[in-house]
C-alpha positions in Angstrom: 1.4 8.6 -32.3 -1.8 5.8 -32.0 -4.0 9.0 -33.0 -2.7 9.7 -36.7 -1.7 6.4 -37.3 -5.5 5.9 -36.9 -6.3 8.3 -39.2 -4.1 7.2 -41.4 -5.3 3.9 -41.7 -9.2 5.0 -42.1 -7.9 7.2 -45.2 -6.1 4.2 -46.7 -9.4 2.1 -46.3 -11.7 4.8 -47.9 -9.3 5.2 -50.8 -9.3 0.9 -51.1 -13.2 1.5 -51.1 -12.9 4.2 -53.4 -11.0 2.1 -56.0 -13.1 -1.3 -55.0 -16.1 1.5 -56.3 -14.5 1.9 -59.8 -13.7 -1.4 -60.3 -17.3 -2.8 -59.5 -18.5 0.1 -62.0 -16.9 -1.8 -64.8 -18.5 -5.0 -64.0 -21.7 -3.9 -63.5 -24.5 -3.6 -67.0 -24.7 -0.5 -69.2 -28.3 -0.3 -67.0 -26.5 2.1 -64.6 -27.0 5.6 -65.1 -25.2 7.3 -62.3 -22.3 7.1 -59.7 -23.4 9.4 -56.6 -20.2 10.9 -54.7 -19.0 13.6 -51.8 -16.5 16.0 -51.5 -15.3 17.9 -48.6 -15.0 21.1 -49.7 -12.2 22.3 -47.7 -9.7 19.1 -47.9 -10.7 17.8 -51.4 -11.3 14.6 -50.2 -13.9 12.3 -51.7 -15.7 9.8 -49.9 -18.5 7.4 -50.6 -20.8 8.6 -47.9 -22.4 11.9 -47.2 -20.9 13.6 -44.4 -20.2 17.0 -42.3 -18.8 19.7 -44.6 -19.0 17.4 -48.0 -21.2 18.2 -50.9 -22.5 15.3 -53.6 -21.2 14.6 -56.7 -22.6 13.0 -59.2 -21.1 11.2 -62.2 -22.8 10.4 -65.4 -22.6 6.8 -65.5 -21.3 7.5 -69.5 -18.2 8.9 -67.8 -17.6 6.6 -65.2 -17.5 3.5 -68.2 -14.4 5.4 -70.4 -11.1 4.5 -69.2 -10.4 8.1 -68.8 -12.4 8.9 -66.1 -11.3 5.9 -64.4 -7.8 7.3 -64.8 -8.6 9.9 -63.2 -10.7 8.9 -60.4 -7.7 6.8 -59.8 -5.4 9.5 -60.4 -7.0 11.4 -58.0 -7.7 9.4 -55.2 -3.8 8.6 -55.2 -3.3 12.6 -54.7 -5.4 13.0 -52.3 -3.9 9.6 -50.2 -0.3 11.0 -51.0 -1.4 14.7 -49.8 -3.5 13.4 -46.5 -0.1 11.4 -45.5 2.1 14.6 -46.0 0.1 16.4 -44.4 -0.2 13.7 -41.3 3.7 13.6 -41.4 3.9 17.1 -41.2 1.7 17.4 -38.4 3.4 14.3 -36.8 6.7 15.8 -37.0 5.8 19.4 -35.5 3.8 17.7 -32.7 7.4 15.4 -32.1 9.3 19.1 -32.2 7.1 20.5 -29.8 7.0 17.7 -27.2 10.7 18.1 -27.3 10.8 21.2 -26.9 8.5 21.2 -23.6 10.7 18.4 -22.4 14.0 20.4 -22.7 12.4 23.3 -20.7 11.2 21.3 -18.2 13.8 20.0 -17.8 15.8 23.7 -17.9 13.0 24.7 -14.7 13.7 21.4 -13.1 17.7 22.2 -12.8 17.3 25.7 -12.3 14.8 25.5 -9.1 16.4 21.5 -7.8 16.2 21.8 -4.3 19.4 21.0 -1.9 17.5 17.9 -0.5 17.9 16.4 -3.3 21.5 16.0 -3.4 21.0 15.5 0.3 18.6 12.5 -0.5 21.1 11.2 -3.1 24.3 11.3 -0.9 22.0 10.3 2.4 24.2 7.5 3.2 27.1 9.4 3.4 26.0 11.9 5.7 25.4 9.3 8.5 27.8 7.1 10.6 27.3 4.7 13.5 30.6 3.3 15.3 30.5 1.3 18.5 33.5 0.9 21.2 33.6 -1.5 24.4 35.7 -2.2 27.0 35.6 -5.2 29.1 37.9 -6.9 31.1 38.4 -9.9 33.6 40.6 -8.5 36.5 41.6 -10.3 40.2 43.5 -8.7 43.0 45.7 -10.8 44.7 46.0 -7.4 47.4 42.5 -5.5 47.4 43.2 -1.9 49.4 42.2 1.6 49.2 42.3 3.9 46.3 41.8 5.7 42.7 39.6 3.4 40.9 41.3 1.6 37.5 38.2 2.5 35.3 35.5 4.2 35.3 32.3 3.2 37.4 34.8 -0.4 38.3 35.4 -0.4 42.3 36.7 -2.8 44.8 36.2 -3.8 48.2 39.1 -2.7 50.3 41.3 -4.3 53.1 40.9 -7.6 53.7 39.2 -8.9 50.5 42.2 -10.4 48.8 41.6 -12.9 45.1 38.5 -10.4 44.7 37.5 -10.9 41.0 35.2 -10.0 38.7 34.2 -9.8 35.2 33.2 -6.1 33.9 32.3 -3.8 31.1 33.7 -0.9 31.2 33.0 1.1 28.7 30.0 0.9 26.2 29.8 3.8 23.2 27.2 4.0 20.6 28.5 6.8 18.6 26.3 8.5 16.0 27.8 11.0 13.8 25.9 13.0 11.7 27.0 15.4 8.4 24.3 18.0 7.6 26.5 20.2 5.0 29.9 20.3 4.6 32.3 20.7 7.2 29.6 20.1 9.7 29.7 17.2 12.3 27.3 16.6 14.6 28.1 13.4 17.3 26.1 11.8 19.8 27.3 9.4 22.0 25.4 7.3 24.6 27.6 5.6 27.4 26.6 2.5 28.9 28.1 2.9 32.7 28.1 0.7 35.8 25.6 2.4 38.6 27.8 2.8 42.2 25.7 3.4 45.8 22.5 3.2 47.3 20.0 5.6 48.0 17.0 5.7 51.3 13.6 5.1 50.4 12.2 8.3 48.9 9.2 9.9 50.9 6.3 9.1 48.7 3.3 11.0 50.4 2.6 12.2 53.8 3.5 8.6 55.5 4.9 6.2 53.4 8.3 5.4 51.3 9.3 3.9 47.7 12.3 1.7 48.0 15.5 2.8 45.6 16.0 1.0 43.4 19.8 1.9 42.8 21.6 -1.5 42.6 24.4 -1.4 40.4 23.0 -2.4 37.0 24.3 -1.1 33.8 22.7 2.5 33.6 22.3 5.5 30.4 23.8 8.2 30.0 24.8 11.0 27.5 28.8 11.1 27.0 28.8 13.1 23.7 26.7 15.5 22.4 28.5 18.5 20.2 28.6 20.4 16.9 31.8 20.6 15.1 32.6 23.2 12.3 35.9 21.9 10.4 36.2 24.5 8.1 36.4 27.8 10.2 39.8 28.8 9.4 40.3 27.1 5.9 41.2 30.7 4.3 43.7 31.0 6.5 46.6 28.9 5.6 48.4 28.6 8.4 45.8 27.7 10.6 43.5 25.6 8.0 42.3 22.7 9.2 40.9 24.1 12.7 37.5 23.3 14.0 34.8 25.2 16.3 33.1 23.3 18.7 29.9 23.5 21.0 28.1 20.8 23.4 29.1 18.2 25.8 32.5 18.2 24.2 36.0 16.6 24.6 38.5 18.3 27.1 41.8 19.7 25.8 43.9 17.4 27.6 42.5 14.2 27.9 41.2 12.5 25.1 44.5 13.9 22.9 46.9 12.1 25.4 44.9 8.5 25.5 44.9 9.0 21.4 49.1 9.7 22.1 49.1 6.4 24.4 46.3 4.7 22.6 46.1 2.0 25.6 43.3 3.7 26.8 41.0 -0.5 27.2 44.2 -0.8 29.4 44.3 2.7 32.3 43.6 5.4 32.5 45.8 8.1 31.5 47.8 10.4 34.6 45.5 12.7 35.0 42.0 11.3 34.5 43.6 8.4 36.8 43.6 11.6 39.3 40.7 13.8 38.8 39.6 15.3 35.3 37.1 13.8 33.4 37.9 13.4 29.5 34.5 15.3 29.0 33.1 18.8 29.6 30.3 21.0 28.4 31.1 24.3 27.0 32.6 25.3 23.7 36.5 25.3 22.6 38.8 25.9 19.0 41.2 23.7 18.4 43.7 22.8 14.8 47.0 22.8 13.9 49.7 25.5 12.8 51.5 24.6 9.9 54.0 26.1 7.3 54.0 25.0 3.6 52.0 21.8 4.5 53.7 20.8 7.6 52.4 20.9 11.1 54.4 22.3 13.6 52.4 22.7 16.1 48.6 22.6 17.5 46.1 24.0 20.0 43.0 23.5 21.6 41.4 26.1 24.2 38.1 25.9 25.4 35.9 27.4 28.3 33.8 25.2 30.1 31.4 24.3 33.2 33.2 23.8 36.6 32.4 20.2 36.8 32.2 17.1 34.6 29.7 16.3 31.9 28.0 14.3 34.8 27.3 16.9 37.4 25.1 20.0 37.3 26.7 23.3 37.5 26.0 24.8 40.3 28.5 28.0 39.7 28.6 31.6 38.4 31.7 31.1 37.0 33.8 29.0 34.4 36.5 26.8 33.9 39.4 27.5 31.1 41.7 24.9 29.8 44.0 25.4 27.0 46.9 22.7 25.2 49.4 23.8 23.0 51.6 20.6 20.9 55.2 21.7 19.5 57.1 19.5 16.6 60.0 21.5 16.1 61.3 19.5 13.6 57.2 18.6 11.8 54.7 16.4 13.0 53.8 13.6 10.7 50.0 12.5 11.8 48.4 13.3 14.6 51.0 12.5 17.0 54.5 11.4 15.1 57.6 12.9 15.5 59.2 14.5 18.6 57.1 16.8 20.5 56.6 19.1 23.8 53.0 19.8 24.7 51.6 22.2 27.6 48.3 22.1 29.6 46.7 24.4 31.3 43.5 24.3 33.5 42.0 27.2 36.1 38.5 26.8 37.7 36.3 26.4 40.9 34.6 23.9 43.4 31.4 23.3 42.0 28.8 25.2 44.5 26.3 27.6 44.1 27.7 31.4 44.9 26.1 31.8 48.3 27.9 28.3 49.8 28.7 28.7 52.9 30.6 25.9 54.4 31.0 24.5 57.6 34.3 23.0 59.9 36.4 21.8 60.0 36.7 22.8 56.0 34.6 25.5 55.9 34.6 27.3 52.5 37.3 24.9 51.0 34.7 23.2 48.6 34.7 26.6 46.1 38.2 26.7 46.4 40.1 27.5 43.1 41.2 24.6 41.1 44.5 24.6 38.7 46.2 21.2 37.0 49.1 21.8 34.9 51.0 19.0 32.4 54.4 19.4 30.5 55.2 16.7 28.2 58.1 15.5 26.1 57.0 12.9 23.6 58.5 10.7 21.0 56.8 8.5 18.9 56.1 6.6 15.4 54.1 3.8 14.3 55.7 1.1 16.3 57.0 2.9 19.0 55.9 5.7 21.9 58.4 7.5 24.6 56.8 10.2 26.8 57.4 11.9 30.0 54.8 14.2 32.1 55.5 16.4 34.9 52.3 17.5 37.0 51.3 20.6 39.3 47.9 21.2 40.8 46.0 23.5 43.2 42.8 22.0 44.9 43.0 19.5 42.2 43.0 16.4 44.3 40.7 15.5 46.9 39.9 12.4 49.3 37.1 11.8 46.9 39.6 11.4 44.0 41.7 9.6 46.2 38.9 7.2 47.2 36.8 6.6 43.9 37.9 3.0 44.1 37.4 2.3 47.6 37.4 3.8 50.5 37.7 3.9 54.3 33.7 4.4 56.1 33.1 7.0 58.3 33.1 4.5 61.0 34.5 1.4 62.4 38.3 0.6 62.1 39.7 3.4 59.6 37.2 6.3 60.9 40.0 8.1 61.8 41.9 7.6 58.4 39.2 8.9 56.9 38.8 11.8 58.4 43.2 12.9 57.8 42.8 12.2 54.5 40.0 14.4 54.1 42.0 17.0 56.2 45.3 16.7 54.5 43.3 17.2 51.1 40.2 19.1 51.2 41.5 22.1 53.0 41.6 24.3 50.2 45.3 24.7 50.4 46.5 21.5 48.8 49.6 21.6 46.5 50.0 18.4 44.4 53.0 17.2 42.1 53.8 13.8 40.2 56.2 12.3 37.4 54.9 9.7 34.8 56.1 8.1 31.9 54.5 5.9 29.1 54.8 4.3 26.2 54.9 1.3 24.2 57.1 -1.0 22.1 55.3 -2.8 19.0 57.4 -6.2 18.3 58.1 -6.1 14.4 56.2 -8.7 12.1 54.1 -9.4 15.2 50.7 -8.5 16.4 52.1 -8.2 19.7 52.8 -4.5 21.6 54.5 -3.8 25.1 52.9 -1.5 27.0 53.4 0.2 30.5 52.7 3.6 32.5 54.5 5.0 35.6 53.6 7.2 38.0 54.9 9.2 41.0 52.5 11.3 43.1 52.1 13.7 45.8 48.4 14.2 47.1 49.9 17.5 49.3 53.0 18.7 48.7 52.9 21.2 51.7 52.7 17.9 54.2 56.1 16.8 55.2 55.7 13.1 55.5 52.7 12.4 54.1 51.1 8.7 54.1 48.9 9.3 51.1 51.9 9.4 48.4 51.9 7.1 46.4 53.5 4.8 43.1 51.0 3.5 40.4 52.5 1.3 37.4 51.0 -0.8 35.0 52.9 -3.0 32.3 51.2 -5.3 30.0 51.6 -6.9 26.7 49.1 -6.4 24.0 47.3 -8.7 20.8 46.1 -7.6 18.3 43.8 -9.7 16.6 42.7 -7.5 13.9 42.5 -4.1 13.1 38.7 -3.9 15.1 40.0 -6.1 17.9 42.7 -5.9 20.5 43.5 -8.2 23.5 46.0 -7.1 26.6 47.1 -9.2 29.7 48.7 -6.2 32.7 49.7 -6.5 36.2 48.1 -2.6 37.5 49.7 -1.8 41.4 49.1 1.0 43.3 51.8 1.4 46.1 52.1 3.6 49.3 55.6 4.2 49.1 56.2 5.3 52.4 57.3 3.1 55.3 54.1 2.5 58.1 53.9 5.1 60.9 51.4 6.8 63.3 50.5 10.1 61.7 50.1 13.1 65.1 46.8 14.9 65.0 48.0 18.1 66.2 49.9 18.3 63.1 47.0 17.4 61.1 45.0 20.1 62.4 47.6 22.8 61.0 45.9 22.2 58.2 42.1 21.8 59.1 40.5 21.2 62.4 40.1 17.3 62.6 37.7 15.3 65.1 40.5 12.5 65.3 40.2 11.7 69.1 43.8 10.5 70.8 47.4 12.3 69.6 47.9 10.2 66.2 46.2 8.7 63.4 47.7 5.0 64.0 48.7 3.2 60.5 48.4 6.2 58.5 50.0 4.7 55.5 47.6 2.3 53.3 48.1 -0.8 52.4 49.2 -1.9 48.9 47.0 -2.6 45.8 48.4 -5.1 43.3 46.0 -7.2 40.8 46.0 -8.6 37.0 44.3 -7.3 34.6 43.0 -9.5 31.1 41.5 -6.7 28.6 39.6 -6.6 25.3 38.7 -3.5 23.2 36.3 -3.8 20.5 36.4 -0.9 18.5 34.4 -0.9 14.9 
């Protein structure tokens, strides 16, 4: 546009000099004989000055002093001004045409080859999520004893070590979730866990150590890591909605049932509290089974590694574990309404496929393992009622028994130690328990009762055996707001059966023991009772 409005202007100025010429001409004496001009001879135009392409023209000066050849000079020099601006117009307007015409297919090439990134550079934010989730609680036993341990990675000291207390973190989740197209999810989850034990000095060269340096601190490690497709099934209406899923993965059983309870800062749920970890790596489907919108049921079946998410698998086989929900009259959410669930779990001992074990247990170790659940469950918003009824095979050890504290090897309860490791880690064991949970949220309050009961047996095949045992936990809840919760719980863990001397020679009907004497004297364990004061951010 700054070009021919240049041009423009320098052919307005010649023209003014053109006239300012003819005018002078009439002032000047009848001495002049001449007026000396030049045309171009392609335009027409005339200009004062010789030039490129332009030719002189020379005007008597007798013409140039009658009007009439002033008139038309004038005449035309305003033709050629009016002709040299249609002709810039013209110019200007099909150089405006074609611009836009470039523009418009540009912009055609631009929306016809517009990569995916950049709708995945627009929507960026969207396709990324970061939650975090802690646990941490202040808890005191007024009786410290032997047994399962309340939370993760959180132990006691055992007999003897009553008003024990201590402030903890539990549980510490960074959780990073991760959209790359639709219907994908990808979540990561680092766990922030309380390190348990100590180790020797490690042999560092041919004669000299490194000291461990194991001591309990707050350690790393990977809780989640998976893929989840959520759109597998979505052609097929009954089952629309169900997901694929691949990594270091939720189980079946055991993060659905603390979603059910949803007290989960509080206990742990039956049987985690027992033996199975909420997390394994393999793959699974799970989703729901619905008719004309309503759910009516839903699934989840995966196959996994033997062990836990924080064990190496050391097997040439795999473990299966499926869990089928049933609302006969339709679920409304995830869990509301009345329902009846089923779990199922078959797999092995974690150990390599030439194990060969020693006594007094010998191959017990890659024994097969089976847990089996049967719910009944009631709930709504305010309100949870469910009963659980529990089988397993293998599925509880002296290890389980002992993740909160347990008897040494040595000194007073040696020989405790080594029953309970025979009445449970013979590769025979038969367990069986009863629980029930729930809650009660108090209308137009922030306030929720809470409690969890359970009945075990470690070994159903002994006939008196010393190890059963009660657990219950009732509490009261506070909810602050909805990213904050607070709970105040009395947790006991009780040996129900009244003290006796346990006789070896019946012990060793089930596994060889190196008890020396007849009986195991004061085979039943004392009592664990202590208070609990929770919080649970979750954001």
């Amino acid at each position: 546009m700054r070009i021919y409005k240049g041009r423009l202007t320098a052919m307005a100025l010649a023209a003014m000099l053109l006239v300012a010429g003819t005018q002078t001409l009439r002032a000047q004496d009848a001495g002049l004989k001449q007026l000396t001009l030049w045309v171009d001879q392609k335009t027409g135009q005339v200009f004062i000055r010789p030039g490129t392409g332009r030719v002189q023209l020379v005007l008597p000066a007798a013409a140039l002093g009658s009007s009439e050849s002033e008139k038309r000079v004038e005449q035309k020099t305003a033709r050629q001004i009016e002709l040299s601006q249609q002709e810039l117009r013209a110019e200007l307007l099909q150089s405006q045409q074609q611009l836009a015409a470039k523009n418009a297919e540009i912009e055609k090439q631009v929306k016809e080859i517009q990569p995916d990134w950049a709708d995945y550079v627009h929507n960026w934010k969207k396709r990324f999520k970061i939650t975090t989730l802690l646990y941490a609680d202040w808890r005191l036993y007024t009786h410290s004893g032997f047994g399962p341990q309340e939370f993760t990675q959180i132990n006691r000291p055992g007999p003897g070590n009553d008003i024990f207390n201590s402030f903890d973190i539990t549980r510490t989740y960074l959780n990073f979730f991760f959209y790359p197209a639709d219907g994908w999810e990808m979540r990561i989850t680092p766990n922030i866990y309380r390190q348990l034990g100590s180790a020797g000095p490690a042999t560092y060269g041919k004669n000299s150590a490194v000291a461990s340096n194991l001591n309990g601190q707050l350690g790393f490690r990977l809780k989640y890591a998976y893929l989840t497709y959520k759109k597998a099934f979505d052609g097929i209406e009954p089952i629309k909605g169900g997901t694929i899923g691949l990594g270091q993965i939720m189980n079946p059983l055991v993060d659905w049932e603390e979603r059910l309870y949803n007290f989960r800062y509080v206990n742990l749920t039956p049987w985690n509290y027992l033996s199975l970890s909420s997390t394994h790596v393999g793959m699974k489907v799970a989703g729901p089974l619905q008719i004309g919108g309503t759910k009516y049921a839903d699934y989840d079946v995966g196959v996994f590694n033997n062990p836990s998410f924080a064990s190496y698998d050391q097997t040439n086989t795999k473990q299966v574990m499926g869990r089928v929900s049933v609302y006969p009259l339709g679920g409304t959410g995830n869990f509301n309404g009345l329902g009846f669930t089923g779990f199922y779990d078959y797999g092995y001992g974690n150990t390599t496929p030439d194990f060969v074990g020693s006594a007094p247990l010998f191959n017990a170790p890659k024994a097969h393992i089976t847990r089996v659940a049967l719910f009944a469950h009631y709930r709504t918003d305010d309100l949870l009622l469910a009963g659980e009824w529990d089988y397993g095979h293998n599925a509880f050890t002296n290890g389980n028994l002992f993740s909160g504290a347990g008897p040494a090897s040595t000194g007073t309860f040696a020989d405790f130690a080594l029953l309970s490791q025979t009445l449970l880690n013979n590769g025979r064991s038969v367990q069986q328990g009863f629980d029930f949970f729930g809650f009660y949220h108090i209308p137009n309050t922030p306030l929720t009762l809470f409690g969890t009961f359970m009945w075990f047996q470690p070994n159903t095949k002994v006939d008196l055996n010393p190890l059963d045992f009660q657990r219950w936990v009732a509490g009261l809840s506070y909810r602050y707001n909805e990213y904050l919760r607070f709970a105040f719980s009395s947790q006991n863990l009780l040996y129900y059966h009244g003290q006796f001397d346990f006789p070896v020679a019946y012990a060793n009907t089930f596994a060889p023991t190196d008890v020396k004497g007849s009986v195991v004297r004061d085979a039943v364990p004392r009592d664990v009772h202590g208070f609990f004061l929770n919080l649970e951010l979750n954001y």
